[in-house]
C-alpha positions in Angstrom: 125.4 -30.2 159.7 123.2 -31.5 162.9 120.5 -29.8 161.2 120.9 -31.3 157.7 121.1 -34.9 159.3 118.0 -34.6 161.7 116.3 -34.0 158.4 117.8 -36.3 156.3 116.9 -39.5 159.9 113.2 -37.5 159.7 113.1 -38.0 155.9 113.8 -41.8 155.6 112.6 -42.5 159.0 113.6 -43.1 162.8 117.0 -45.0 163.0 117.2 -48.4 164.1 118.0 -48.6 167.7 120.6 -50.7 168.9 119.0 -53.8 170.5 118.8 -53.3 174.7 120.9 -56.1 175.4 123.3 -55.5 172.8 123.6 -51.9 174.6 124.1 -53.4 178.0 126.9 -55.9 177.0 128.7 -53.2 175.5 128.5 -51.2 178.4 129.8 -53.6 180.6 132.4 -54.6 178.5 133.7 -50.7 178.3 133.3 -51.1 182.3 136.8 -51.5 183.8 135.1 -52.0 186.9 133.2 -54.2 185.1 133.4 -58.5 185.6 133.1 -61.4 183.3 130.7 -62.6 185.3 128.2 -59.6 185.3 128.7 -59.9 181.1 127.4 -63.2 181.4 124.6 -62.6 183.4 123.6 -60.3 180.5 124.4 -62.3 177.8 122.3 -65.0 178.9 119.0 -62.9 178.9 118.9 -62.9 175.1 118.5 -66.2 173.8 120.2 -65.5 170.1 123.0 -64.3 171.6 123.7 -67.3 174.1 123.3 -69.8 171.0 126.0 -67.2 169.0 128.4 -67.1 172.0 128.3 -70.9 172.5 128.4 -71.7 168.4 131.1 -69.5 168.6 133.5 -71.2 171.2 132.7 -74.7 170.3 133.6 -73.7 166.2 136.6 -75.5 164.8 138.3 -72.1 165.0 138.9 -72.8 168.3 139.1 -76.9 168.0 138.5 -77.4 172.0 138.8 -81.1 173.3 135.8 -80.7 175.3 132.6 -78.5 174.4 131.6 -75.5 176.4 128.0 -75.7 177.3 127.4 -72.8 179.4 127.6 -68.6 178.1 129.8 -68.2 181.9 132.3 -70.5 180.8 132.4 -69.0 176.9 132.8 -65.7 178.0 135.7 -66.6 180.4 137.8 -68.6 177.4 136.8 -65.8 174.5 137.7 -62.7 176.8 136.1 -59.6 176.6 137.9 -58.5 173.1 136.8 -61.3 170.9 133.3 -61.1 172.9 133.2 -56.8 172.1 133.0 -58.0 168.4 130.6 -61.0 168.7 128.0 -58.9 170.1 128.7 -56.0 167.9 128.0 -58.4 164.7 125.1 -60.0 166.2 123.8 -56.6 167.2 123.8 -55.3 163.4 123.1 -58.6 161.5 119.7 -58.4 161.0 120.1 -54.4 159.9 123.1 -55.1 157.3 121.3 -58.3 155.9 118.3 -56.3 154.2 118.5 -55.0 150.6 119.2 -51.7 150.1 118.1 -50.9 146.4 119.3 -47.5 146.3 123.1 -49.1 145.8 121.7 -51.9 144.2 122.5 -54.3 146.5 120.3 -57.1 147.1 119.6 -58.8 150.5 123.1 -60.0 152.1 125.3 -58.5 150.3 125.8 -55.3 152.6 126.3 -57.7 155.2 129.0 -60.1 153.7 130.6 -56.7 152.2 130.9 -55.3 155.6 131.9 -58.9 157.6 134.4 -58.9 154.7 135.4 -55.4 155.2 135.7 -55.8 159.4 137.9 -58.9 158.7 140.4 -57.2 156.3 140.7 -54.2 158.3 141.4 -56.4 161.7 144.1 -58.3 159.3 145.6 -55.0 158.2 145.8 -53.2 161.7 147.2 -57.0 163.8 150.6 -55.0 163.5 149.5 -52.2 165.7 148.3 -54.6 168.5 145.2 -56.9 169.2 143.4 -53.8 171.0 143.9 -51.4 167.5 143.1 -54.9 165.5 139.7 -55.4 167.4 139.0 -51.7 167.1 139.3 -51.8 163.2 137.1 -54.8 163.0 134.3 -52.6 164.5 134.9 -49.8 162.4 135.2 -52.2 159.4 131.7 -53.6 160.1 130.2 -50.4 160.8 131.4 -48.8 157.6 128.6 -48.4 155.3 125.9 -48.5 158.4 124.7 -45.3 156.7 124.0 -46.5 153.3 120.5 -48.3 155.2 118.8 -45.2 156.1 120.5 -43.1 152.8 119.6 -45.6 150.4 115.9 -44.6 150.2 116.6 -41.1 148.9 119.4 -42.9 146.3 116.1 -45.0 144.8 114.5 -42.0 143.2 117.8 -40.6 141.7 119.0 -41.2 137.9 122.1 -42.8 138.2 122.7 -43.2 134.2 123.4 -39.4 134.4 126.5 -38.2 133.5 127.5 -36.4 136.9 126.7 -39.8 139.1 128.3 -42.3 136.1 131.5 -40.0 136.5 131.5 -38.5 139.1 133.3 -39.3 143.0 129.9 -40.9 144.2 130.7 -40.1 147.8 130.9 -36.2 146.6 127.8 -36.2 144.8 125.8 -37.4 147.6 126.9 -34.4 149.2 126.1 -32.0 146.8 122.5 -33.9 145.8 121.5 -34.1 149.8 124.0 -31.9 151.9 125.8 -34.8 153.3 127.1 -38.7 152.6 126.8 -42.3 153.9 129.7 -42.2 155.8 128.6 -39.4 157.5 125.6 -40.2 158.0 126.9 -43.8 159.3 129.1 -41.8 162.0 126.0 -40.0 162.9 124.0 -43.1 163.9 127.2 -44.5 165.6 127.5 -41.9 167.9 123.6 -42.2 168.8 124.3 -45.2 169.4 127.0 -44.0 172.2 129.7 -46.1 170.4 133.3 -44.9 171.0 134.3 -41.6 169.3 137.2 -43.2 167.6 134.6 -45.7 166.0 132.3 -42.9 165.0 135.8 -41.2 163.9 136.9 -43.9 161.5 133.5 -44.4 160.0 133.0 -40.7 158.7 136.4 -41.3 157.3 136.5 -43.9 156.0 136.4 -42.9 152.1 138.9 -40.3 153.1 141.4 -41.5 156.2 144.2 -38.4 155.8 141.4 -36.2 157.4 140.3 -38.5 160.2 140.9 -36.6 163.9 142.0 -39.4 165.7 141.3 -42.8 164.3 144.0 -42.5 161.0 145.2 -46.0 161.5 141.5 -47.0 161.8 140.3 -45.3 158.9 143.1 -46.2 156.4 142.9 -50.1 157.7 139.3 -49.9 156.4 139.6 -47.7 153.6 142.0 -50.4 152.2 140.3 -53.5 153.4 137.0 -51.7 151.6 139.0 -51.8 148.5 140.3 -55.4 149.1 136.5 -56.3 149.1 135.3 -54.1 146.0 138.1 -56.3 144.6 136.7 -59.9 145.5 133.4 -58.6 144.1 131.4 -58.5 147.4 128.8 -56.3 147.9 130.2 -53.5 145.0 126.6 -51.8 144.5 126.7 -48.6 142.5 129.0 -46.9 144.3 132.0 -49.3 144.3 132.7 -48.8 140.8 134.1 -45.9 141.2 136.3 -46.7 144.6 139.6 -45.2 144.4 142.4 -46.4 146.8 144.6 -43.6 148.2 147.4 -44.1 148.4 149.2 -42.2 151.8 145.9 -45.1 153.3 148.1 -47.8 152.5 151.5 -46.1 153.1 149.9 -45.4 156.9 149.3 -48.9 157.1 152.4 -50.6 155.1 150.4 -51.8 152.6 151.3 -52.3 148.8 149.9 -53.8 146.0 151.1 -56.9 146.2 150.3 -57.8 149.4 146.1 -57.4 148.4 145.8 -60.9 146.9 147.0 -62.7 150.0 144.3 -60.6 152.4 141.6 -61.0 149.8 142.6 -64.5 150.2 142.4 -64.6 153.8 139.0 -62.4 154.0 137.1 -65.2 151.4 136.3 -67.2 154.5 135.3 -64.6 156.9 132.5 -64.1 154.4 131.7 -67.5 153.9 130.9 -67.9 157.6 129.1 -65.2 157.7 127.0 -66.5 155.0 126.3 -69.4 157.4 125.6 -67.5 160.0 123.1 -64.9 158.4 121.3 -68.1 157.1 120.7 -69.7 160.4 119.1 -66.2 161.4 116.8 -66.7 158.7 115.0 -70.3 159.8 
């Protein structure tokens, strides 16, 4: 398998490397030993992410009397959790907000899909604690981190066939190039050094029952990625074929009637990010 996806990265070129002070902030914050103090210093060093940190704290979310004008005294009020997702979104917004014509999905939509996706699966998983919430945020966002570097072999492929019209999309990647997007996706995760339940969740996340360690994970997104196939966000080629499995939901105590209410609840997630991805843009 390591040999198929060093040829597949050397086939549609060198994978994006997570930004340096992304890294460093993530380090620090996986630091026990680690102080708010020291993730502030590095926060403060990258001048996108102190304006996201600060726009962040002073939102309406958080409806504070008085404004926070300083990264030090953001990062002490959001806390290290709510600051581990921040900078993960930051770190893959300008990656997710590209086109990626091989799903047919024009620019933005793999990013709204995925903020979409993160928000639904941190909804989904709030009954196993903030810690297993926060976690599936990540893996939610990171989902479909494969489709950027896969979707250049997808552009040369005839998807009006009858094998890709009808057939489980996921599995016919497989068979066309020896392995998938979500593989592929844990792949660029774990050179990324992200957590191993992260990279876990993502190469599951089409097919939770045979995640290792991150089940919860895995079926919180699976069902949240349905939830957002639903709304209409970010569908592509593949989504029309998206089957929801059903021991995912039963993992998570989730039914079919509770999918209008957390499609309800993801709408403005999406919208913000919308907001956000176009202030990136100026």
């Amino acid at each position: 398998m390591n040999t198929i996806l060093d040829k597949l990265i050397a086939r549609v070129g060198e994978l994006p490397p997570i930004p340096m002070v992304t890294q460093k902030a993530l380090d620090v914050i996986r630091d026990p030993d680690s102080s708010m103090g020291e993730l502030a210093n590095i926060l403060s060093m990258d001048e996108a992410m102190t304006s996201l940190v600060l726009r962040w704290v002073n939102s309406a979310y958080y409806g504070l009397k008085y404004p926070v004008s300083t990264v030090q005294q953001a990062v002490t009020f959001l806390g290290q959790r709510t600051l581990h997702s921040l900078v993960l979104a930051a770190s893959v917004a300008s990656l997710l907000d590209r086109a990626a014509p091989g799903y047919a999905l024009e620019r933005g939509e793999l990013w709204r899909h995925s903020i979409g996706v993160a928000a639904g699966a941190r909804l989904i998983a709030a009954k196993f604690g903030q810690r297993t919430a926060e976690e599936a945020y990540h893996a939610g966002l990171l989902c479909d981190i494969g489709k950027l570097a896969f979707e250049v072999l997808l552009r040369d492929v005839d998807m009006n066939s009858e094998e890709w019209q009808y057939g489980d999309f996921k599995e016919m990647e497989t068979i066309h190039f020896g392995v998938d997007h979500a593989t592929l996706g844990a792949e660029m995760a774990r050179r990324w050094r992200l957590p191993a339940i992260l990279v876990d969740a993502i190469a599951h996340h089409h097919n939770p029952s045979e995640a290792a360690e991150a089940g919860i994970l895995a079926a919180a997104v699976h069902v949240a990625d349905a939830a957002v196939m639903s709304l209409g966000i970010g569908i592509g080629k593949d989504g029309l074929q998206y089957v929801v499995d059903e021991a995912a939901c039963e993992r998570v105590g989730w039914n079919e009637s509770m999918f209008s209410d957390l499609s309800a609840r993801i709408v403005p997630f999406v919208e913000e990010a919308d907001k956000y991805i176009r202030a990136r843009r100026k």
